[in-house]
Residue, then its C-alpha position, 0 to 999 in steps of 0.5 A: x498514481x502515475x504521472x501525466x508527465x509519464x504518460x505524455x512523454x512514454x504513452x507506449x511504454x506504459x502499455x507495454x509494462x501495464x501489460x506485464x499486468x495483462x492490464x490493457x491499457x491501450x484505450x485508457x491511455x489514448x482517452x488520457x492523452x485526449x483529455x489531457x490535450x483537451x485541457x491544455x488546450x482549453x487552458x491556453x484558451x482561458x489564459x490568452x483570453x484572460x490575458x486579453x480581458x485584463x488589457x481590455x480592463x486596464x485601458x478602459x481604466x485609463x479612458x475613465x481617468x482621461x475622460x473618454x468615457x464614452x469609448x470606455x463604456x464601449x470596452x466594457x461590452x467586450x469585457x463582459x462578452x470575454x467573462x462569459x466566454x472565460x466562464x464557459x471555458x473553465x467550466x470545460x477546464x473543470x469538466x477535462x481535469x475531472x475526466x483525466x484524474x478519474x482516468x489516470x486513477x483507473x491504471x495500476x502502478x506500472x510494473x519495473x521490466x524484470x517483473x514476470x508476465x503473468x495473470x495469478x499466482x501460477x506465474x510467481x517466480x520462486x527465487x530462493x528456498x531457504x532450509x528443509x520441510x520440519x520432520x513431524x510425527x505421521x499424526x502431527x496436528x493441524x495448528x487448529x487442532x494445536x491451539x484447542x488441545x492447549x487451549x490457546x486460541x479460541x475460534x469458536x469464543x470468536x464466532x460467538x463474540x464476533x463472527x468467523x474470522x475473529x478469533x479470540x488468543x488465550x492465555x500462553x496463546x496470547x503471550x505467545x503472539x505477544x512475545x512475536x510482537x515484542x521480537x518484531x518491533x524490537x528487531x525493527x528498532x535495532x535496523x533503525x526504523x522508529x516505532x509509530x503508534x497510528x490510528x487504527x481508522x482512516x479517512x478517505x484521502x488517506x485509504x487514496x493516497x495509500x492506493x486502497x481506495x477506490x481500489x479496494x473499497x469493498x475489503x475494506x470495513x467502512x464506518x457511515x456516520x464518521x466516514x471512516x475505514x478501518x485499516x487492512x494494514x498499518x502502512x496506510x496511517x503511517x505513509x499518511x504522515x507524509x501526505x502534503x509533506x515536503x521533506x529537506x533532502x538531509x531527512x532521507x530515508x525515513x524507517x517506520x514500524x508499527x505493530x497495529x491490528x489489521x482488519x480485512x473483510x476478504x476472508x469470505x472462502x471456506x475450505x482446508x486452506x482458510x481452517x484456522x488462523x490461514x484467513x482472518x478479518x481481523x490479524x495483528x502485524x508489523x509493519x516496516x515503511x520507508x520513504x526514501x529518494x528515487x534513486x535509492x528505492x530498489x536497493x532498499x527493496x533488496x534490503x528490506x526483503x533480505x529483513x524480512x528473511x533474517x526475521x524468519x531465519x531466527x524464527x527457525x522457519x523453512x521458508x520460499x522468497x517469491x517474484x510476484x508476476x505482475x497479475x498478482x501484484x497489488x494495485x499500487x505496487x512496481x514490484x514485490x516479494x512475497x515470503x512464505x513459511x511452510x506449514x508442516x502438518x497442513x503441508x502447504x504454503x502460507x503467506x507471511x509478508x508482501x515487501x513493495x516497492x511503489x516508486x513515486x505512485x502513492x508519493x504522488x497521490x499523497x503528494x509527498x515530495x522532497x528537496x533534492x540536492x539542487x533545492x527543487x522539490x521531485x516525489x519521494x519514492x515509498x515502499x513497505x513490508x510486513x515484518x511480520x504477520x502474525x497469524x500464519x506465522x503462529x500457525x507454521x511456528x505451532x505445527x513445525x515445533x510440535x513434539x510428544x510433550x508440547x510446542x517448543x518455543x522458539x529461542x529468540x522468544x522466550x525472553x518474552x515468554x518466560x516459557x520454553x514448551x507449551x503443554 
């Protein structure tokens, strides 16, 4: 979330770039400023009486020890009279903090200035094009049509043990998204992150402290009676490890992966653009986070999207780097890239992975701080990325290496496989 010191000191720039969101801000921040003014003033108030009862406190010990009880007993009236009031005032302290933090917690994260204005993904400013659309045969099929000619991916199987959006991998199929799992993660390990294996449900101050919640409580699978959720990505677990944490400066940055299924009740739409594996509610991906120092953060996005890129490069894909615009960027984050792989025989794109930099605004939330180099504590900087998502890359990789014999595996997989052709 963002800082109230942020707020206090920069209310108008904070609606100027909320508004790169087409977020308006205006009365949201101008009620922030008057509970927060309210709460520091009731605040001042207490102290100052506080301050006073414990003088009153302290000299009515001193006429016991003396004597003079009488004119003790008259103090206490006073000291009775200020607890009331103390009482009252932090009842409204209490009543002040809790409408500020629901009010700040209602602003997304604050875009950075060179994120496009926009509204949806009609604003997206493309950056990069990377190689050429795959030539297929004119009856080139669909990665549906693919996987039940091959018998790879059973949806129908996943319908009936689950419901639309579970599909069930088989045989060269499952080896085959196996073997992008095994690529994903040791690439990940040879750039340095360290591979966690998280919980795949999380409670409620994580899904906050990650920004999901309350944002995006209604996509999220909820279990009642253990007050859980599934997760949509492995970036919640993983960035929770870091929650309530104060890291030594010598410790940054710190890279994590994780390979975790991801589990989303958003697919909900139906047409030609969710067939298949191009929406599910349940995927399986890897994810890169880092935790890092303010000043580093936006060269590790440059990085981590340059990663991300390497990783399609040695796929073979033909693929487009977007700039979010900041109407579809997520909730938490202060900028974004997405990679899309083209599908030759839907002839579309398809998002693959979303890289993010969220400055201090889950690091504020979660509460993660480090020591910077003069020993004073300051918020970390967290950022994450899908490196990668399988589903969509299963089904550009099955469209875009179909030939009359068969799906050919792509080089850098077939130590996984064992397999060069799928027939």
């Amino acid at each position: 979330m963002i800082q109230i010191t942020s707020i206090r000191s920069n209310p108008d720039e904070i609606k100027t770039r909320l508004a790169i969101r087409g977020f308006n801000a205006n009365d949201i921040v101008d009620a922030i400023l008057a509970a927060d003014k309210s709460a520091r003033e009731a605040r001042s108030e207490m102290e100052l009486l506080q301050s006073k009862s414990n003088a009153l406190s302290k000299e009515i010990g001193d006429l016991m020890r003396n004597g003079q009880k009488d004119q003790a007993e008259s103090l206490k009236s006073q000291v009775a009279g200020f607890k009331e009031n103390l009482k009252q005032l932090e009842d409204s302290v209490a009543l002040f903090d809790t409408q500020l933090r629901e009010l700040i917690i209602s602003l997304p994260n604050t875009p950075q200035l060179d994120v496009p204005t926009g509204k949806d993904a009609n604003d997206n400013k493309q950056i990069l094009l990377h190689g050429s659309e795959p030539v297929l045969a004119e009856n080139a099929l669909p990665h549906w049509e693919l996987a039940k000619k091959y018998d790879l991916i059973d949806f129908e199987l996943g319908v009936k043990i689950a419901g639309a959006g579970f599909p069930v991998y088989k045989g060269k199929g499952a080896k085959f998204q196996r073997a992008l799992i095994q690529f994903f993660l040791d690439e990940a390990e040879k750039e340095g992150y360290l591979e966690i294996q998280p919980p795949i449900v999380v409670n409620q101050a994580s899904g906050f402290g990650t920004g999901q919640l309350p944002d995006k409580e209604g996509q999220m699978y909820y279990i009642t009676e253990d007050d859980l959720y599934m997760i949509p990505t492995a970036e919640v677990p993983v960035t929770n490890i870091y929650r309530d944490v104060i890291l030594e400066n010598s410790e940054l940055p710190i890279k994590n992966c994780a390979y975790t299924p991801c589990f989303r009740r958003e697919a909900g739409s139906y047409g030609a653009h969710v067939r298949g594996l191009n929406r599910l509610h349940q995927f399986d991906k890897v994810e890169i986070v880092q935790i890092v120092k303010p000043e580093t953060s936006n060269a590790t996005l440059e990085s981590m999207q340059l990663y991300v890129q390497g990783l399609l490069q040695k796929l073979g894909l033909h693929y487009r780097v977007l700039l979010l615009c900041g109407g579809d960027m997520g909730f938490a984050s202060s900028k974004t890239y997405d990679m899309e792989v083209w599908s030759g025989a839907q002839k579309m794109w398809l998002e693959c992975s979303s890289v993010s930099n969220f400055e201090s605004f889950q690091t504020n939330r979660l509460k993660c701080r480090f020591r910077n180099e003069q020993g004073k504590t300051e918020l970390a900087h967290s950022l994450n990325g899908s490196a990668l998502a399988l589903p969509r890359i299963v089904a550009a990789l099955f469209e875009n290496y179909q030939t009359p014999d068969g799906i050919v595996v792509p080089e850098v997989l077939r130590r996984w496989t064992g397999f060069e052709i799928i027939n």
